[in-house]
N, C-alpha and C positions, 0 to 999 in steps of 0.2 A: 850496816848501811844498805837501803834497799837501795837496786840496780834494776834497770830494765832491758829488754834485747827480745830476742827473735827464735824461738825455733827453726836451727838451719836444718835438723838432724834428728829422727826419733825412729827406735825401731820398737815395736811394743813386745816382738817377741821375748828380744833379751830385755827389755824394762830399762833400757837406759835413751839416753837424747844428749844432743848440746846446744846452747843460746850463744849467737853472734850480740854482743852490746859495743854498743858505740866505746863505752866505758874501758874496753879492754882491748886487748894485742891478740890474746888467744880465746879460742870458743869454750864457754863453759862447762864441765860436765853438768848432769843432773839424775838422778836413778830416779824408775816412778816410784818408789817407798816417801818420795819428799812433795810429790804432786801435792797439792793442797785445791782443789778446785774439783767444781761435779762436771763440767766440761773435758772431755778425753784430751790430751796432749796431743798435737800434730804441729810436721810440717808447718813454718807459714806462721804462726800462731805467737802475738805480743804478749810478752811474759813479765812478770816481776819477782824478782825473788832474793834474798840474803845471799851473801857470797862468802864462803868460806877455803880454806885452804889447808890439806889434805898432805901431810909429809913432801915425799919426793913427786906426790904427785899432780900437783896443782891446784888451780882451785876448782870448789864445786859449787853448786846452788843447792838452796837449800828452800823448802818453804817457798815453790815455786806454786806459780797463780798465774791465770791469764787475765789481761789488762784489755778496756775496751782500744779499738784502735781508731 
């Protein structure tokens, strides 16, 4: 099911981020290996992406894209 939210959080050194969505309680992860977009990931930035969940470790996105806003 797609989801959409927010880039609260990205650091590109480590390649990872997380999206605040209305949709949920807690921020999603996301690694850039799942980026799907020619636009760089930042801060700030309306996302859409598949949400998946990860053993003990919650859930992640996947197949992340930036949405116009």
């Amino acid at each position: 099911m797609k989801k959409s939210g927010t880039i609260v959080r990205f650091d590109l050194t480590r390649g990872f981020g997380f999206i605040r969505s209305p949709a949920s309680s807690a921020d999603t992860f996301f690694h850039l290996r799942d980026w799907r977009d020619a636009l760089a990931p930042r801060t700030g930035l309306d996302v859409a992406f598949d949400e998946i969940h990860v053993g003990g470790k919650g859930s992640r996105a996947i197949a992340v894209h930036a949405v116009a806003s």
